[in-house]
Residue frames as a rotation matrix with the C-alpha (Angstrom) as fourth column:
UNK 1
-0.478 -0.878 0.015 39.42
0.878 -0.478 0.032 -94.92
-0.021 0.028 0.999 -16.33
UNK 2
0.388 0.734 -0.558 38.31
0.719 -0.620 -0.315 -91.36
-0.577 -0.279 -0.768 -15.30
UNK 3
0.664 0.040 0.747 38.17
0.588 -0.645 -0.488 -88.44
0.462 0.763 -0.451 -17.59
UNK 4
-0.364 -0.931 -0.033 40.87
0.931 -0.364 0.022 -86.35
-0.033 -0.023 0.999 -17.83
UNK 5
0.554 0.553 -0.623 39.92
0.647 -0.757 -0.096 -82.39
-0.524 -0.350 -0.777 -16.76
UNK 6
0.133 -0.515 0.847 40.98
0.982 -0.048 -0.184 -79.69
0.136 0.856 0.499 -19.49
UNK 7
-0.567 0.004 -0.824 41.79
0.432 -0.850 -0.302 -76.53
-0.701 -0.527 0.480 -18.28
UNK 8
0.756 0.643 -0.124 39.48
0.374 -0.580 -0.724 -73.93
-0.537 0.501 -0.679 -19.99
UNK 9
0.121 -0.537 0.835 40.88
0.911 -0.275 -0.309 -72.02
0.395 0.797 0.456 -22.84
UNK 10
-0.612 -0.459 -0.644 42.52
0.739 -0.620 -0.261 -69.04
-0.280 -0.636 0.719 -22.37
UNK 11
-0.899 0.415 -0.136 40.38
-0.421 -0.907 0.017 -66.18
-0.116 0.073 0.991 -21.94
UNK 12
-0.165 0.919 -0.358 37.32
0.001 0.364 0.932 -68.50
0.986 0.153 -0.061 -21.50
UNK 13
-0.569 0.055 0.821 35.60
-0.775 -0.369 -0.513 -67.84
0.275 -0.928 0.252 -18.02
UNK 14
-0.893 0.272 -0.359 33.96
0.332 0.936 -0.117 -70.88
0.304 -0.224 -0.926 -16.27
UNK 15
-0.063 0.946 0.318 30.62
-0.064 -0.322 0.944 -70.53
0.996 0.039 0.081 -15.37
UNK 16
-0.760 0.107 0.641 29.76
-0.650 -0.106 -0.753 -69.47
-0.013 -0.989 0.150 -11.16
UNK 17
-0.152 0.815 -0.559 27.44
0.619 0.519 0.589 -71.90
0.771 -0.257 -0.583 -9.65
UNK 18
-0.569 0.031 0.822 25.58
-0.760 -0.401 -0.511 -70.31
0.314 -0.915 0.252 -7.04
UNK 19
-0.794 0.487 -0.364 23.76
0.605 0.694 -0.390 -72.48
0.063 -0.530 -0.846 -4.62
UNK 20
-0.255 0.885 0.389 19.93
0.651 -0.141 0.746 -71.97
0.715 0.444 -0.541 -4.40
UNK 21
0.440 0.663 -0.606 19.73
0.888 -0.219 0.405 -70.77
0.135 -0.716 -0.685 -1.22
UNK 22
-0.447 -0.642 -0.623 22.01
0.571 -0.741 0.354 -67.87
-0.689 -0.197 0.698 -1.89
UNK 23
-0.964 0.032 0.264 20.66
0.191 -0.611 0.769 -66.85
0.186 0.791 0.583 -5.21
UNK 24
0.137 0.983 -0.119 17.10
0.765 -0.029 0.644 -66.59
0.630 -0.179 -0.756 -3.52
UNK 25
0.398 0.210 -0.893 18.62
0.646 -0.755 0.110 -63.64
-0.651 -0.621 -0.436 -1.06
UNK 26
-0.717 -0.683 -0.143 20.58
0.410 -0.578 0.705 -61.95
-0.564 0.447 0.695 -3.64
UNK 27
-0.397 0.632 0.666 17.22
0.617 -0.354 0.703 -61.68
0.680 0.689 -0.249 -5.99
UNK 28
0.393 0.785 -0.478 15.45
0.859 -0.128 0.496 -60.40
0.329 -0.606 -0.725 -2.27
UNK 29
-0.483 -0.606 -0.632 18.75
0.384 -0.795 0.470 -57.71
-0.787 -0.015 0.617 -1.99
UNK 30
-0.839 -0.148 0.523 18.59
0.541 -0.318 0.779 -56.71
0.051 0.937 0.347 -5.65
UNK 31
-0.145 0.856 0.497 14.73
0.707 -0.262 0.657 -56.36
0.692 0.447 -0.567 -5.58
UNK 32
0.536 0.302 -0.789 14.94
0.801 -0.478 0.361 -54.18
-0.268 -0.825 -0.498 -1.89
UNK 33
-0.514 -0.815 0.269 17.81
0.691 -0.208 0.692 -52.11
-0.508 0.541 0.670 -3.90
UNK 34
-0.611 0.420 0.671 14.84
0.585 -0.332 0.740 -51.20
0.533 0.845 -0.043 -6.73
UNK 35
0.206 0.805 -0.557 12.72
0.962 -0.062 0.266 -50.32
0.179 -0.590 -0.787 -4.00
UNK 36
0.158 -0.173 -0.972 14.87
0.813 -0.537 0.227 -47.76
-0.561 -0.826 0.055 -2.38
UNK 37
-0.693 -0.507 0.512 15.77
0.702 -0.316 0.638 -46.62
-0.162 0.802 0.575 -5.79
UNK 38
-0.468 0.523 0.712 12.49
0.750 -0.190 0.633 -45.86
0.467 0.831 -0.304 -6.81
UNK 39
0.693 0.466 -0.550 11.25
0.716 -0.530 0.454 -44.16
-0.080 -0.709 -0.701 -3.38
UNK 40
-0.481 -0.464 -0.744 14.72
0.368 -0.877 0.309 -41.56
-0.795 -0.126 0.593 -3.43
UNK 41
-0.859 0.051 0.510 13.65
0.463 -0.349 0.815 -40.82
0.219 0.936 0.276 -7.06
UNK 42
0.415 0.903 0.109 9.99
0.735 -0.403 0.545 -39.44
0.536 -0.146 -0.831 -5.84
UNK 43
0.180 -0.361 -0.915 12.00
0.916 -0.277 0.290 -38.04
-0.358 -0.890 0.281 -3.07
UNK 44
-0.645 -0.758 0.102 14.01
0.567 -0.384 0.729 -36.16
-0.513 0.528 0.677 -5.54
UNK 45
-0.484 0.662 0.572 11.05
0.632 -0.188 0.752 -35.03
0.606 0.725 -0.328 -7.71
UNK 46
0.477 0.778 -0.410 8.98
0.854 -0.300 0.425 -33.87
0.208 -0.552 -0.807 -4.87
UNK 47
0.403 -0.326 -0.855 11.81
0.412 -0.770 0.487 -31.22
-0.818 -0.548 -0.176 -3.75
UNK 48
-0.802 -0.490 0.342 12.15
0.516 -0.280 0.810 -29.92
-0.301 0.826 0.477 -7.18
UNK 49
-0.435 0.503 0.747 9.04
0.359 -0.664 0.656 -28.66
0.826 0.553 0.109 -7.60
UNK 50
0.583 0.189 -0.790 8.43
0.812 -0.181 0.556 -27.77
-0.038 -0.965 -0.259 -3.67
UNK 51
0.903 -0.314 0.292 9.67
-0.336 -0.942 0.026 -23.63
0.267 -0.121 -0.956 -2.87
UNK 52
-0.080 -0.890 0.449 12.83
-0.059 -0.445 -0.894 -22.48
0.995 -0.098 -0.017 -2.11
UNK 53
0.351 0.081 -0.933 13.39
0.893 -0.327 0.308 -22.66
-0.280 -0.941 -0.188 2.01
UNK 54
0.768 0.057 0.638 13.58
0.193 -0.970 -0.146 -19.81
0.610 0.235 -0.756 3.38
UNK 55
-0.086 -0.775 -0.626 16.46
0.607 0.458 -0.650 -20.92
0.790 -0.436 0.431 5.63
UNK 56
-0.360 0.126 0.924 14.65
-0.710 -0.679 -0.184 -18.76
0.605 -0.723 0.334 8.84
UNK 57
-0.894 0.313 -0.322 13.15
0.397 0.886 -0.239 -21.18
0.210 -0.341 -0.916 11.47
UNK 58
-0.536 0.601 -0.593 10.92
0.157 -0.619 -0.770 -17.80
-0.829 -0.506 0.237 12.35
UNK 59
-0.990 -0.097 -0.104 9.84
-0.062 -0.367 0.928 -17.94
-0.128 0.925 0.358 8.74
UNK 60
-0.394 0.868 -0.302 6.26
0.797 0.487 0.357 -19.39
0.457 -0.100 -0.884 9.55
UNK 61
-0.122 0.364 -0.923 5.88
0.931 -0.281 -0.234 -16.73
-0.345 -0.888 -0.304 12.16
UNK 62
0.444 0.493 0.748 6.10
0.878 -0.405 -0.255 -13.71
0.177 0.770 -0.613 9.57
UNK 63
0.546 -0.515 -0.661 8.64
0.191 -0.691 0.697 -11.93
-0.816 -0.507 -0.278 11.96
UNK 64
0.999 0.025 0.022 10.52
0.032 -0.541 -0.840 -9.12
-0.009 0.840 -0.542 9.48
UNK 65
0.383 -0.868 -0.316 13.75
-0.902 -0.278 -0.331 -9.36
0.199 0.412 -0.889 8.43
UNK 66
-0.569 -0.456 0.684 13.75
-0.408 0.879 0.247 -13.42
-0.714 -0.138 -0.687 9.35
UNK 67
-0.966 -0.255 -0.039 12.56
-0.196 0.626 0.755 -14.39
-0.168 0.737 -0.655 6.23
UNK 68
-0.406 0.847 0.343 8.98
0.534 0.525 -0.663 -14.50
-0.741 -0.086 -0.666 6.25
UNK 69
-0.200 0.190 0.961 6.71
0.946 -0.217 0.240 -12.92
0.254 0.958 -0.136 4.12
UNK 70
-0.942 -0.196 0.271 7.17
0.187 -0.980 -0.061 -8.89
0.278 -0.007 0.961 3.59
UNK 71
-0.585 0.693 -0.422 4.41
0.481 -0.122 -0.868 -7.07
-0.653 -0.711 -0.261 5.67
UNK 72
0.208 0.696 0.688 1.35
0.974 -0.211 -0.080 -5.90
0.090 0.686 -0.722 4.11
UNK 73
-0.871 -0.487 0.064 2.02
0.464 -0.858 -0.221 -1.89
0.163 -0.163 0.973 2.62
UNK 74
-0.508 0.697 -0.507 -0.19
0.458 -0.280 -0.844 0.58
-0.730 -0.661 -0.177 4.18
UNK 75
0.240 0.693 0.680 -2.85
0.944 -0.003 -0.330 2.07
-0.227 0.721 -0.655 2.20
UNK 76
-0.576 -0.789 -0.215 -1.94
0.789 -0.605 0.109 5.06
-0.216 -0.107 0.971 0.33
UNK 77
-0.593 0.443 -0.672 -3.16
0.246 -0.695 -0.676 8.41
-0.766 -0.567 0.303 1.48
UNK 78
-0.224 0.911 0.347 -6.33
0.951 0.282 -0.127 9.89
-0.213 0.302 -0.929 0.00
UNK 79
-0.728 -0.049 0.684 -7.27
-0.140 -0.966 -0.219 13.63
0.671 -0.255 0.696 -0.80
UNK 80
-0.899 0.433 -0.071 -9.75
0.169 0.193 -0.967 14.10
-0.405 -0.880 -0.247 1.87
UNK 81
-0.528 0.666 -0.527 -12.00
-0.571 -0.738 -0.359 15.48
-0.628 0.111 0.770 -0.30
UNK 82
-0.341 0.304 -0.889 -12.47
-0.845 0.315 0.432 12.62
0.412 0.899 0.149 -2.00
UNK 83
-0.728 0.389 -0.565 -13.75
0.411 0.907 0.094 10.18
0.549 -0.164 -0.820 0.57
UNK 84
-0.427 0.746 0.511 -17.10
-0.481 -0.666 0.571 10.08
0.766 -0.002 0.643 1.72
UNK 85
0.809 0.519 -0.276 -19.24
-0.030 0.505 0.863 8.86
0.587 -0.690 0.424 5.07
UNK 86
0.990 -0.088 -0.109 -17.64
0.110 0.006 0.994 7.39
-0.087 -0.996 0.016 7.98
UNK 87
0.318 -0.944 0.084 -14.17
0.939 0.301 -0.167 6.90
0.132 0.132 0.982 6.28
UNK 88
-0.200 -0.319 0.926 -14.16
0.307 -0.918 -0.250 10.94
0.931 0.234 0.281 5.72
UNK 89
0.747 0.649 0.144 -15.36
0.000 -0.218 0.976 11.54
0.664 -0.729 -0.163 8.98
UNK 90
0.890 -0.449 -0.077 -13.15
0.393 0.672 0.628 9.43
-0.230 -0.590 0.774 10.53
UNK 91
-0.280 -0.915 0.290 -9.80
0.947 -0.313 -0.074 11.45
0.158 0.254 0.954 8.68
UNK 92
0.178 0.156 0.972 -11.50
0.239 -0.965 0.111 14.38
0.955 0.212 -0.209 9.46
UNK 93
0.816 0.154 0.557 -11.17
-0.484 -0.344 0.805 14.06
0.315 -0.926 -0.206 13.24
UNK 94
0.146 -0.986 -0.078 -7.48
0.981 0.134 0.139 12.75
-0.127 -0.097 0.987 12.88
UNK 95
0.158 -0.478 0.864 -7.35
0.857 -0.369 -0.360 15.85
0.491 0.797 0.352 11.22
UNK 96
0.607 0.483 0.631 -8.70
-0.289 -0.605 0.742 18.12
0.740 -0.633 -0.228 13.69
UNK 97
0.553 -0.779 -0.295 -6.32
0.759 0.326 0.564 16.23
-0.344 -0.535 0.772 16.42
UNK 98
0.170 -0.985 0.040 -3.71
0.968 0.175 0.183 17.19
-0.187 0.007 0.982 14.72
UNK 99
-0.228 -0.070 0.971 -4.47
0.633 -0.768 0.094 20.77
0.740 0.636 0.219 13.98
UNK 100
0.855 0.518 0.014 -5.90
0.067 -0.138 0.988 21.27
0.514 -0.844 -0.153 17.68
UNK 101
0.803 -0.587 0.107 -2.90
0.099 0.308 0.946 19.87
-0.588 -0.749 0.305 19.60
UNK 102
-0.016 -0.945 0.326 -0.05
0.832 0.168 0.529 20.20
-0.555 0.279 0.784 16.99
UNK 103
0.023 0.327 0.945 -1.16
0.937 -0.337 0.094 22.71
0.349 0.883 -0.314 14.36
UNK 104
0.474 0.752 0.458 -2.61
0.339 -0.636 0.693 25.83
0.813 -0.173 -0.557 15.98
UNK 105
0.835 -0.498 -0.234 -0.55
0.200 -0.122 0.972 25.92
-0.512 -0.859 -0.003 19.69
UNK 106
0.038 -0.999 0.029 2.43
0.649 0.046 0.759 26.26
-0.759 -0.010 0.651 17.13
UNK 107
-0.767 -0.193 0.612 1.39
0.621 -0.468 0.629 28.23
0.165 0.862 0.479 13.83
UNK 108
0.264 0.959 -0.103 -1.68
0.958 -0.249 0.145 29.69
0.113 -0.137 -0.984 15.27
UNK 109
-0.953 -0.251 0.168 -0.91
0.203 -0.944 -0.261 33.57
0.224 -0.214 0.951 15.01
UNK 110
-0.796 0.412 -0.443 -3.15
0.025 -0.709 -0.705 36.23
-0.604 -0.572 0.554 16.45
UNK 111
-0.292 0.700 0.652 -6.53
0.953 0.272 0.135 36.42
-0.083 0.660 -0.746 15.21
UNK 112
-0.339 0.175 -0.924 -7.05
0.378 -0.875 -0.304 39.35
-0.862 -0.452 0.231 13.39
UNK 113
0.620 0.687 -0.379 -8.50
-0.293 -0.246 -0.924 41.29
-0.728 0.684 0.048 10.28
UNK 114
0.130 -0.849 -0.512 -5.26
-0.919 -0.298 0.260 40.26
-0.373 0.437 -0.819 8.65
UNK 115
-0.863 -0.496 -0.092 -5.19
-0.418 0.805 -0.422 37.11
0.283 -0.326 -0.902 9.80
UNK 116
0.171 0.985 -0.030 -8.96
-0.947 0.173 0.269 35.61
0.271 -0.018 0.963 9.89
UNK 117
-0.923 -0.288 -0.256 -9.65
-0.256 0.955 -0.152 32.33
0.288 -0.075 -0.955 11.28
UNK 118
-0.064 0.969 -0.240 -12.91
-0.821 0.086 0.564 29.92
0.567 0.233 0.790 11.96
UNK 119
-0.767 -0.241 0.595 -13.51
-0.560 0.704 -0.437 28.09
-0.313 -0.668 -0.675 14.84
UNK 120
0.353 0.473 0.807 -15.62
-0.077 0.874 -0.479 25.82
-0.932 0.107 0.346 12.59
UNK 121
-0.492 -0.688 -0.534 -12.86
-0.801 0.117 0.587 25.20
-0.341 0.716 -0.609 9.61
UNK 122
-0.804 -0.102 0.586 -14.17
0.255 0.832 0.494 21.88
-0.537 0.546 -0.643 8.93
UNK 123
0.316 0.886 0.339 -17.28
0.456 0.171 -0.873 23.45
-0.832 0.430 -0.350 7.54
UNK 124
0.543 -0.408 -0.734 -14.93
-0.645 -0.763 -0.053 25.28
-0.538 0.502 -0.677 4.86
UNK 125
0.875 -0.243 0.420 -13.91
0.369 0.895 -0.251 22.37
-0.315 0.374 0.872 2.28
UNK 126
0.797 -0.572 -0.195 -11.36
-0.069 0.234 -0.970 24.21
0.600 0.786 0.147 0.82
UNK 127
-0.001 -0.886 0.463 -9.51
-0.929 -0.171 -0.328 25.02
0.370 -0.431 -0.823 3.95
UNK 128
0.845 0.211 0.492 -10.18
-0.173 0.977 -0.122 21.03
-0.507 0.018 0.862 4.69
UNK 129
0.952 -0.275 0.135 -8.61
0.260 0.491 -0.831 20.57
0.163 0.826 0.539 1.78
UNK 130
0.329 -0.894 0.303 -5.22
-0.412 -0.425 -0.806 22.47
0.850 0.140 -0.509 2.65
UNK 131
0.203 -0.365 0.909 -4.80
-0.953 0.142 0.269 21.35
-0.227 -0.920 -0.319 6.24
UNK 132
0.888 -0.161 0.431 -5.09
0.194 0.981 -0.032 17.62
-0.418 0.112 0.902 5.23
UNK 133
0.745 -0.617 0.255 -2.66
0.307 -0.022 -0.951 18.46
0.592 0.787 0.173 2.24
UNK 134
0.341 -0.762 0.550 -0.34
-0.666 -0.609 -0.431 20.31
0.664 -0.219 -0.715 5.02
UNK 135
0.268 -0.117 0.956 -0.33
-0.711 0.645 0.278 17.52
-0.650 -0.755 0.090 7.43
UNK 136
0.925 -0.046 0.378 0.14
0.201 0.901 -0.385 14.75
-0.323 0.432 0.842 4.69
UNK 137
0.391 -0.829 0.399 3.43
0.115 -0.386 -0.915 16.71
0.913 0.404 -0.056 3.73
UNK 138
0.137 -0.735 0.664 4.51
-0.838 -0.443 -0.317 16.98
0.528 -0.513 -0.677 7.53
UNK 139
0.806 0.198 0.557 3.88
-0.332 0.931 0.151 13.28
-0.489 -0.307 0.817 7.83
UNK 140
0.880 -0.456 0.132 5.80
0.241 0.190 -0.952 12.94
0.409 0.869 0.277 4.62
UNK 141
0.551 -0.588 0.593 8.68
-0.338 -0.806 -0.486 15.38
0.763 0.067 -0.643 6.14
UNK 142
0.224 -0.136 0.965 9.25
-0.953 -0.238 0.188 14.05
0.204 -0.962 -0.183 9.54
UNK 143
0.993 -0.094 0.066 10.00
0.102 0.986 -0.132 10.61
-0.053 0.138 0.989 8.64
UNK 144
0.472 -0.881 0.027 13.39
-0.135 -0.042 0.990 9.60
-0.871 -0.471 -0.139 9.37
UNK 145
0.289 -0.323 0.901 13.50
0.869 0.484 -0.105 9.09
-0.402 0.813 0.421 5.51
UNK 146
0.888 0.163 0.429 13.16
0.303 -0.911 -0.280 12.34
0.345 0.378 -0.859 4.52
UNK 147
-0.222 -0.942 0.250 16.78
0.733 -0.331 -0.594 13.01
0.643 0.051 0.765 6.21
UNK 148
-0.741 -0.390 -0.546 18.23
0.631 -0.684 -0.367 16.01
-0.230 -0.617 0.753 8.67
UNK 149
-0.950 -0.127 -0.284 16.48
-0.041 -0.853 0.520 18.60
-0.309 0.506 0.805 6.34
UNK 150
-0.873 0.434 0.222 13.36
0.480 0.691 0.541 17.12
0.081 0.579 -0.811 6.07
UNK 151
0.107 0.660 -0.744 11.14
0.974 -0.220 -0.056 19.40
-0.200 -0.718 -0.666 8.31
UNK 152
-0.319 -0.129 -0.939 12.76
0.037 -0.992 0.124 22.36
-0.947 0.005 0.321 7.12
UNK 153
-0.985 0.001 -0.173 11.36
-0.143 -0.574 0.807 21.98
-0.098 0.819 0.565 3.56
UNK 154
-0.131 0.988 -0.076 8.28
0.965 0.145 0.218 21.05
0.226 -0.045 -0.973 4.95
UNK 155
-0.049 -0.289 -0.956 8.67
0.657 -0.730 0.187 24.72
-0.752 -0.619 0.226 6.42
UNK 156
-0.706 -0.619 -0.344 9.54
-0.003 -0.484 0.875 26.17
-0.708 0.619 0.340 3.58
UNK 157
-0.972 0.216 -0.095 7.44
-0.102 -0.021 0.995 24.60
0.213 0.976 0.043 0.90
UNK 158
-0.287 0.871 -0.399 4.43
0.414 0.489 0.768 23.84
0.864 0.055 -0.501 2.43
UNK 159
0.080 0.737 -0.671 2.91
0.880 -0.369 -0.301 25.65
-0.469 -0.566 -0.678 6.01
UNK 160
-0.808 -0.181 -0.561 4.33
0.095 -0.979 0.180 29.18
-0.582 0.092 0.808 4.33
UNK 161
-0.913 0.224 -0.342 1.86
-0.407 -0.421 0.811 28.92
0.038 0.879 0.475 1.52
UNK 162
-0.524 0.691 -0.498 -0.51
0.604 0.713 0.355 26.90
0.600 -0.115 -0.791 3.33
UNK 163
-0.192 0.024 -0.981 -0.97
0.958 -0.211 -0.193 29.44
-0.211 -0.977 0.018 5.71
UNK 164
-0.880 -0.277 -0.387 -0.56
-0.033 -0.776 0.630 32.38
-0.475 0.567 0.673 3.91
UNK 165
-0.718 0.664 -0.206 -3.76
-0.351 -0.092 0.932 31.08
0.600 0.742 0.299 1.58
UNK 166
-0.255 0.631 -0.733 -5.91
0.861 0.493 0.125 29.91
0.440 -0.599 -0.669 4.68
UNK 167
0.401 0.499 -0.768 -5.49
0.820 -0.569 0.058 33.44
-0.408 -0.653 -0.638 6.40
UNK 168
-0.760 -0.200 0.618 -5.16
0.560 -0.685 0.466 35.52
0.330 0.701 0.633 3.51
UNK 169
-0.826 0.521 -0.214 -7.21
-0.416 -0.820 -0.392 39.21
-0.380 -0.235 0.895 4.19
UNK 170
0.045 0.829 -0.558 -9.39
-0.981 -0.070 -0.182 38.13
-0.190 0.555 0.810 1.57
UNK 171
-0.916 -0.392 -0.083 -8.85
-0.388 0.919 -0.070 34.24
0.104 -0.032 -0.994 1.92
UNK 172
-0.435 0.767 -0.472 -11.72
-0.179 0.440 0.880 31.72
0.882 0.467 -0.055 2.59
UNK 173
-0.042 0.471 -0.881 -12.22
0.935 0.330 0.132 32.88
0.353 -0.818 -0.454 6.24
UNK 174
-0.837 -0.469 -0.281 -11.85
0.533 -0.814 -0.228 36.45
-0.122 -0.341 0.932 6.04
UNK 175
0.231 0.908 0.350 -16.41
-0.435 -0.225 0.872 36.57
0.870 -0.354 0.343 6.29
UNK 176
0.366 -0.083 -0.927 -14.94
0.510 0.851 0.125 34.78
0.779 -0.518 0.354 9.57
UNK 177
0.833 -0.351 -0.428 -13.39
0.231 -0.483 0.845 35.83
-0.503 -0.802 -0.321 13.26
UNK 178
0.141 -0.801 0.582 -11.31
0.079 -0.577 -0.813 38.61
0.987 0.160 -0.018 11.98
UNK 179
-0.043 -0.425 0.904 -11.13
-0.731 -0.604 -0.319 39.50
0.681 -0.675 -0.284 16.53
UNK 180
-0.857 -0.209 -0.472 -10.83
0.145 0.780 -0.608 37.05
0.495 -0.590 -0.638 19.07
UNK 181
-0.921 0.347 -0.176 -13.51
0.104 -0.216 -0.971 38.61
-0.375 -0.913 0.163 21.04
UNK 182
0.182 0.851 -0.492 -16.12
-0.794 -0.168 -0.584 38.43
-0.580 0.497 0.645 18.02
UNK 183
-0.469 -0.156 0.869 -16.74
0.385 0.850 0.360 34.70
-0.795 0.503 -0.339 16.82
UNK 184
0.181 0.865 -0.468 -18.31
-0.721 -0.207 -0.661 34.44
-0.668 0.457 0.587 13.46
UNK 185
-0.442 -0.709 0.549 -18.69
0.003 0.612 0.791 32.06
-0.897 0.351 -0.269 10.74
UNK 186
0.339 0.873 -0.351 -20.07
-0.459 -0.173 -0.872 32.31
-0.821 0.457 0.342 7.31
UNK 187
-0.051 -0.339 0.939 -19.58
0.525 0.791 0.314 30.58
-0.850 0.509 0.138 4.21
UNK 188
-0.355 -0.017 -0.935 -18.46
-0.489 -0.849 0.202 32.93
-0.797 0.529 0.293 1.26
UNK 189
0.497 0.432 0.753 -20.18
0.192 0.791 -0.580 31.89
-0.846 0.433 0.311 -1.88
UNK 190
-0.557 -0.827 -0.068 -18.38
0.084 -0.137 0.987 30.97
-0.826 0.544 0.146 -5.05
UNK 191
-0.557 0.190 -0.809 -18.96
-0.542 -0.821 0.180 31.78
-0.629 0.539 0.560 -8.47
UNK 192
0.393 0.919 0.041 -22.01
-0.528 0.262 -0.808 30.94
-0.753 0.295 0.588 -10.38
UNK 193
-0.095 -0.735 0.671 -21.29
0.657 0.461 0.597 28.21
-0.748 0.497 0.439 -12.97
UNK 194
-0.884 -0.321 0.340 -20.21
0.454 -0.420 0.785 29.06
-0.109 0.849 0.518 -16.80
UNK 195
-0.229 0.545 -0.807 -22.68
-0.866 -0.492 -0.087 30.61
-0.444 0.679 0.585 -19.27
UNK 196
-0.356 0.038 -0.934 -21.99
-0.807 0.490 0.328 28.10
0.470 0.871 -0.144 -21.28
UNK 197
-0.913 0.073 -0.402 -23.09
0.219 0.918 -0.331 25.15
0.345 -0.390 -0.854 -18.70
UNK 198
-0.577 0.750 -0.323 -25.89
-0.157 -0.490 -0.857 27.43
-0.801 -0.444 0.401 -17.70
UNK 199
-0.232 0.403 -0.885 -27.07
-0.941 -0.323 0.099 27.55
-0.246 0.856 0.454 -21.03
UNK 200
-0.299 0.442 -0.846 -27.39
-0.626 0.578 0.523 23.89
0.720 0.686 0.104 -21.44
UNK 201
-0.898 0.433 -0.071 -28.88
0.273 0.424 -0.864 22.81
-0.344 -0.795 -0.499 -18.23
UNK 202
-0.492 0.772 -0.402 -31.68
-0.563 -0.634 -0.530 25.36
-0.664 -0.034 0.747 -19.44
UNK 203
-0.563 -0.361 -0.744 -31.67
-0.826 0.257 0.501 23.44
0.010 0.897 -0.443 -22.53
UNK 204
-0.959 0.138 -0.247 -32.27
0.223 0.906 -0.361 20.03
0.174 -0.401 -0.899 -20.71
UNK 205
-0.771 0.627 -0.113 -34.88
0.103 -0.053 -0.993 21.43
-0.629 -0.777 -0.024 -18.55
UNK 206
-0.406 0.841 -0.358 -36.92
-0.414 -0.518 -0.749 22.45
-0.815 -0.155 0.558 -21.38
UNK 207
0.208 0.330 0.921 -36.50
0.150 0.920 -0.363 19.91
-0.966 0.214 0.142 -23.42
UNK 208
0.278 -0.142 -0.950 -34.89
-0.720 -0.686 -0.108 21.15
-0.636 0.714 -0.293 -26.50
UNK 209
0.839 -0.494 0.229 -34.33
0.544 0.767 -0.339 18.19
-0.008 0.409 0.913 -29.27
UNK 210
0.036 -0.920 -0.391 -31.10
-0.037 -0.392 0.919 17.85
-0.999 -0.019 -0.048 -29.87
UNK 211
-0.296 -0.064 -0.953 -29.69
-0.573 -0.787 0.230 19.12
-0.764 0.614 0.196 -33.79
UNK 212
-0.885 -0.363 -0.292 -30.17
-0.454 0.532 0.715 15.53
-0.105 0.765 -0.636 -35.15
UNK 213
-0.894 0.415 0.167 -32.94
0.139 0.613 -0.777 15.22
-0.425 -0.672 -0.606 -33.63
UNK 214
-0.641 0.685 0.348 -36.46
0.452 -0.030 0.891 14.83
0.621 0.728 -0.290 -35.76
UNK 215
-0.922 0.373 0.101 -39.04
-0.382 -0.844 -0.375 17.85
-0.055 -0.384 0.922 -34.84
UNK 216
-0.615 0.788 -0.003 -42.36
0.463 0.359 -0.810 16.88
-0.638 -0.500 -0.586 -34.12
């Protein structure tokens, strides 16, 4: 006589048989599953600590305003007097350009006793020193940044008084062509130093201890 089959209690679940050959691809799913898991998860990691795109394709190429990197800023300007050798050289005959062809054919008044000038200026540092300073300010002026008005306070604030103290009567070319028809150039000398700096060069030279110093 054959056993009698009891239904399961309620709310008891029977146990699933799986056949072997199924539960041998499910473990071969499951484990391909971990796999993929573990590769997105590097995935993930790697573009977290990887830049920001720059969402330009032209970004590589450094082209401006598509996202590459900001061009390098130009070097900023120098007095002239302070650089030396070829670099000074080399602004000194921009300068000269620009006082030759731009400078002179426009502001150049009459040479006269009023109005002195030196057809060898560059050998005159200070007037060097203004022209550069008058040209870095009409560089400065003439930029479309500077606005409508820009050129006129270069005018204003800077050739009047540049000009004005280059060919002054008694300025730093006025041992210089005072007539067109009589070159000349000389170099006016300036004043001797202090007393007081005089006085201790002498000092040096002759060896004076100094006050803390022990006397022989």
């Amino acid at each position: 006589m054959s056993e009698s089959i009891k239904p399961p209690d309620e709310g008891e679940l029977e146990p699933v048989r799986i056949p072997d050959p199924q539960l041998e691809g499910i473990e071969a799913s499951v484990r391909r599953l971990m796999e993929q898991s573990a590769q997105q998860a590097q995935q993930i990691d790697h573009l977290a600590s990887a830049p920001a795109p720059s969402g330009s394709p032209f970004a590589a190429f450094g082209m401006p305003g598509l996202g590459g990197p900001p061009a390098a800023a130009p070097p900023e300007p120098r007095p002239i007097l302070e650089l030396d050798g070829e670099e000074r050289e080399d602004e000194l005959d921009a300068l000269s350009d620009w006082v030759d062809d731009f400078f002179l054919p426009v502001y150049g008044a009459e040479v006269t006793t009023a109005a002195p000038w030196c057809l060898q200026w560059q050998e005159h540092d200070d007037v060097v020193a203004w022209l550069h300073s008058l040209w870095l300010a009409y560089q400065q002026h003439k930029d479309p940044e500077a606005g409508l008005s820009g050129l006129f306070v270069w005018h204003r604030d800077f050739l009047t008084h540049a000009v004005a103290a280059i060919r002054a009567p008694g300025g730093p070319l006025s041992a210089c062509m005072t007539s067109p028809d009589r070159p000349a150039h000389r170099l006016l000398p300036g004043p001797p130093p202090s007393v007081r700096t005089e006085t201790a060069s002498m000092a040096e030279a002759a060896g004076t201890p100094e006050p803390d110093e022990p006397t022989s």
